[in-house]
Each structure stands twice: as structure tokens, then as C-alpha cells.
N, C-alpha and C positions, 0 to 999 in steps of 0.2 A: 611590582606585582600587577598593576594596570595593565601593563607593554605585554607581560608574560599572558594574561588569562584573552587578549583581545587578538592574541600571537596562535593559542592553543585555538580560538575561536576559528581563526582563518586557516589554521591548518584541516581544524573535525567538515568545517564548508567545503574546504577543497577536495579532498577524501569524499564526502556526500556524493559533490558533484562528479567525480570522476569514475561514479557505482552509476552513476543514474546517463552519462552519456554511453557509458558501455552497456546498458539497458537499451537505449534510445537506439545506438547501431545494430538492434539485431534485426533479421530481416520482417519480423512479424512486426513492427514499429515503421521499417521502409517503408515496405511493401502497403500496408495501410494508409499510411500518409499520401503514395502517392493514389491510391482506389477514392480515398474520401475526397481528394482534390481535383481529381480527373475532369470533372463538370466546370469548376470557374474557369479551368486551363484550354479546355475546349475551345469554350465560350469566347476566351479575351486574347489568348493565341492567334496574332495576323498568320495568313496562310494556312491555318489547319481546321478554324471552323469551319470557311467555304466546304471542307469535304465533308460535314456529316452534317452540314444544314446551310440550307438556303436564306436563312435568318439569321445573322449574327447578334444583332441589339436583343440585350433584354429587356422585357418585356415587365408590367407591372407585377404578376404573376409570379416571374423567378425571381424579384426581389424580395418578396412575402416570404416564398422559402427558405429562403437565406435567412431573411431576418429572424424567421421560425425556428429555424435550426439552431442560430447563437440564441436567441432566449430559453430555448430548453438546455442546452449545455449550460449557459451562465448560472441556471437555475438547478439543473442536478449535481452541478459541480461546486455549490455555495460550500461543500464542507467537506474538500476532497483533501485527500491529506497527500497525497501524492505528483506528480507530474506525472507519472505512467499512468495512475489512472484516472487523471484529467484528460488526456488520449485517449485513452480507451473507449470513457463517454461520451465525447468527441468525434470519433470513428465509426463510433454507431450508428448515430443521429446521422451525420452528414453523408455517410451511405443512404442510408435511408431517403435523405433529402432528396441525392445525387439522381436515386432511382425516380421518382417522381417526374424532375427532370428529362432527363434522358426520356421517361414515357411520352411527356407533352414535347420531346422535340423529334422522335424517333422511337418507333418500339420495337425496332432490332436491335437495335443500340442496346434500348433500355435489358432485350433478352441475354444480347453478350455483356454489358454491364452485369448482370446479375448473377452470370454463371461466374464469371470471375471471382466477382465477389466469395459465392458456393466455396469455386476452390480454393482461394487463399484462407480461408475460414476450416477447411477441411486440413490442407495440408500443413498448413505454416501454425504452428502453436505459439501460445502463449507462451513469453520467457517464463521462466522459474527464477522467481528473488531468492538469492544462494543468501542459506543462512548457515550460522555456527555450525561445523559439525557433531559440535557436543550439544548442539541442541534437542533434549528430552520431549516425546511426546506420552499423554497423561492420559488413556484411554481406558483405566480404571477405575478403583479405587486409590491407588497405591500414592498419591499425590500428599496427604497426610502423613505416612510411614515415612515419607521418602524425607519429607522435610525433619521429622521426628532423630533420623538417623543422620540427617548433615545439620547439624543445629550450627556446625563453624561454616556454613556457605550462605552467602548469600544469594538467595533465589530472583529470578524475577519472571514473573508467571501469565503468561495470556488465558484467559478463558475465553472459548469460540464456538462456532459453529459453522461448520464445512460450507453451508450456501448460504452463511448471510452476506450480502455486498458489502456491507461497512467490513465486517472483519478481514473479505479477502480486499479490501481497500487497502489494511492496514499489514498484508502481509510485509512487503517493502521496507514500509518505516520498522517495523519491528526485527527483522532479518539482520538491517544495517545495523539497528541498536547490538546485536546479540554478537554479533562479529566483532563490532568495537568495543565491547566491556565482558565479553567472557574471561574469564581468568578461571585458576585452579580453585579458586576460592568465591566465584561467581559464576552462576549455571542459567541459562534459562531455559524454558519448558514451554510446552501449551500442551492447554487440557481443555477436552472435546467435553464440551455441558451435557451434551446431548445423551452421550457412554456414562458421565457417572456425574447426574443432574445435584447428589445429596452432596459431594463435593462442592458443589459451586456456594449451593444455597447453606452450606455450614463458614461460609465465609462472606455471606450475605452478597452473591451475587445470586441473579433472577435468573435460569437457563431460561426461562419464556422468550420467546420473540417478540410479544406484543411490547413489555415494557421495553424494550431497547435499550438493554444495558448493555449488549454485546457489540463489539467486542469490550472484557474489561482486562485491565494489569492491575497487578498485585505483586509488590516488592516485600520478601519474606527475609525476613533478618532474625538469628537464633530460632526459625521455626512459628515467629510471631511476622503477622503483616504489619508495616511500617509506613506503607505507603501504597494509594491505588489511584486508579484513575477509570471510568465509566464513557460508554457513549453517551449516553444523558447525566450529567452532573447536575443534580439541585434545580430540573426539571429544564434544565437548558443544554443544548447537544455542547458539546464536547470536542474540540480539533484535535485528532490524536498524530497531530504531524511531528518531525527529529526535534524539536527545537521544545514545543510543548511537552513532551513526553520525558525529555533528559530534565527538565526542570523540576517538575510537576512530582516525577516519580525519585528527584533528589538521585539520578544514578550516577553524577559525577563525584560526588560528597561518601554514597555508600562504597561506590566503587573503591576508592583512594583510602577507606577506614578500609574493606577488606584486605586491600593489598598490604598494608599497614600491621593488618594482623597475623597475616600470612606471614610476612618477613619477619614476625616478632616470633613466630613458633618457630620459625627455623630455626630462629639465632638460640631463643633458648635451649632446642637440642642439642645444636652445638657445645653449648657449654656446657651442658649435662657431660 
């Protein structure tokens, strides 16, 4: 049983990873990576800095930056659940740095540095994290009826809001979770706080933004929640990364009782 469960381990990792390099290749992750690096490369590149500065050494000045820049990403990124979007905050900042840069070593530079920047931002979108196709979104009331009438599914449920950061943090992890434990007998949903706030708060989540409950899961079993997880747990935040999430919310254990149960109603009709 050891061999087997550390076996499934390394298979569900390798699967993870091979969602998140095919994430990684698309060109809005390239394309970025090389915009946010363009400035060290310049700089430490024999033969190509001579052509856009007379001064290759850096200077006290472009250290600070740098150093600036990894302390604010170290620091907005202390509770990122993702690697996409440990990049992402990463891309921003060191743009930003990049521009700086480029201003104190050139402000043509700095002008074509920035339009580029403009169009990659303009043209190249953000990937979209592919989630289950049978994944439901809850933009009414009807979130209560719907559990009320699949009493034999098990649900499992995001409550969100369109522009909180953490939530669309948690798109990714949540996407991959819904592709790998959907079954006929296992649905999941998200439901917008914002569209039907008395929904959230009849199952004691907060739709407020202030207290930072969002994003929250909720695992529904017979129509009763069984299991949740919060951005702030017990006044301390929360990492709602693959690993903490499959635990936390018990979805390997419900999962394998649903399927369990599913094959027991078949079999029974058969016999009928």
C-alpha cells in the first residue's frame, strides 16, 4: 500500500507538472520573460552593451534596483499558490525596475523599452487555465436548489470574486483540481459572492472584501458541506496550493466514496 499511494503521488506531480510547462510555453510567459530580463542581458552581454552604453559596470545605483525588485516579489509572492503566478508578479515589478534602468542609462531606450512593453501587454494575452468542461458557474440563486436536487453528487464549490487577486491566484490550482476528480458523480462549480452575496453568507462565508475570506471551497456531500477551506483560516492566511487543497478538503478519500457509490447503483440496477 506504501509503494502504491507514493506511486499515485508521483504520477498526480507529474501530470501537475506537465499542465504547468505547457502553461509556461505559451508565448505570453516567452515573450515576458524575455521583456523582464532584457536589462541584466544588456548590461552583462560582452559585445552588445558597448552599443547602447558607453558604461558597462554597474554602478551602486543598479544594484539597489535589483535588490528592490527581489524584495518586493519575495514579499508579494510569500503566499502565492501558483508558479504562473509567481511570474506574473515577477514581470511586473522587474519591468518596472527594467524601466528605471534603461531611463538612467538612456531615454530612448527607456521610450522603446516601454512601447514594447505597451504592445506585448496589448497583444499577447494572458493564457486561460483550461478547466473541466462540466464545470458549473453559480451566478444566482439557484446554488441551493441545484445541491437540493443532486443530493447523490458530490459537489465541490469556489466562492469568488471576479477582481480579487488571491482568487484569480487560485484559478490554476483550482482548474487542475476539477479536470482531475470530475466524475459523473462529482461536479464542481463557482459562485460569484458578488451576484448572490445571501448564498455565500447562508453557508457562513463573508462576500466582503475587507475580511478576506475569498477566495473560499466548500465540499458538499448529500447537499450538507463536509469540508472548507478559507483565505484566512482562524485569523492566519491560508496557502490554497494542489497539495494543501487535495488534503485539507479530503478530495481524494470523497472522491473514491463517490465512485464507490456510483458503481454500487449501477450494479444494483443491473440486478433489478
Amino acid at each position: 500500500l506504501l509503494y502504491t499511494i507514493k506511486f499515485e503521488d508521483i504520477m498526480v506531480n507529474t501530470y501537475a507538472l506537465k499542465k504547468t510547462l505547457v502553461q509556461l510555453g505559451t508565448p505570453y510567459f516567452i515573450l515576458n520573460a524575455v521583456i523582464s530580463l532584457l536589462h541584466p542581458v544588456l548590461r552583462f552581454t560582452p559585445g552588445v552593451c558597448e552599443l547602447v552604453s558607453n558604461d558597462c559596470t554597474l554602478d551602486f545605483y543598479d544594484y539597489e534596483i535589483y535588490f528592490f525588485v527581489i524584495c518586493v516579489v519575495a514579499i508579494k509572492n510569500r503566499r502565492c499558490v501558483s508558479i504562473e503566478s509567481y511570474l506574473s508578479t515577477f514581470f511586473l515589478f522587474a519591468k518596472a525596475g527594467a524601466m528605471v534602468l534603461f531611463y538612467k542609462m538612456n531615454v530612448q531606450i527607456c521610450v522603446w523599452y516601454c512601447i514594447v512593453c505597451i504592445v506585448v501587454m496589448v497583444t499577447v494575452r494572458t493564457p486561460t487555465f483550461v478547466e473541466s468542461p462540466e464545470m458549473k458557474y453559480f451566478v444566482d440563486d439557484s446554488l441551493p436548489q441545484q445541491l437540493k436536487e443532486d443530493r447523490d453528487t458530490l459537489w465541490v464549490v469556489e466562492f469568488y470574486t471576479s477582481f480579487s487577486p488571491h482568487c484569480n491566484a487560485v484559478k490554476p490550482v483550482f482548474g487542475a483540481l476539477s479536470r482531475e476528480y470530475t466524475h459523473e458523480n462529482v461536479k464542481f462549480g463557482k459562485c460569484d459572492v458578488l451576484k448572490c452575496p445571501g448564498v455565500a453568507e447562508s453557508y457562513g462565508i463573508s462576500p466582503s472584501c475587507l475580511k478576506t475570506e475569498l477566495p473560499a471551497i466548500v465540499v458538499f456531500e448529500e447537499g450538507k458541506p463536509v469540508a472548507r477551506v478559507k483565505q484566512t483560516m482562524n485569523g492566519k492566511p491560508y496557502v490554497m496550493n494542489y497539495e494543501n487543497l487535495k488534503k485539507d478538503l479530503m478530495l481524494t478519500e470523497l472522491y473514491e466514496k463517490a465512485v464507490q457509490k456510483s458503481k454500487k447503483g449501477k450494479s444494483d440496477k443491473k440486478n433489478k
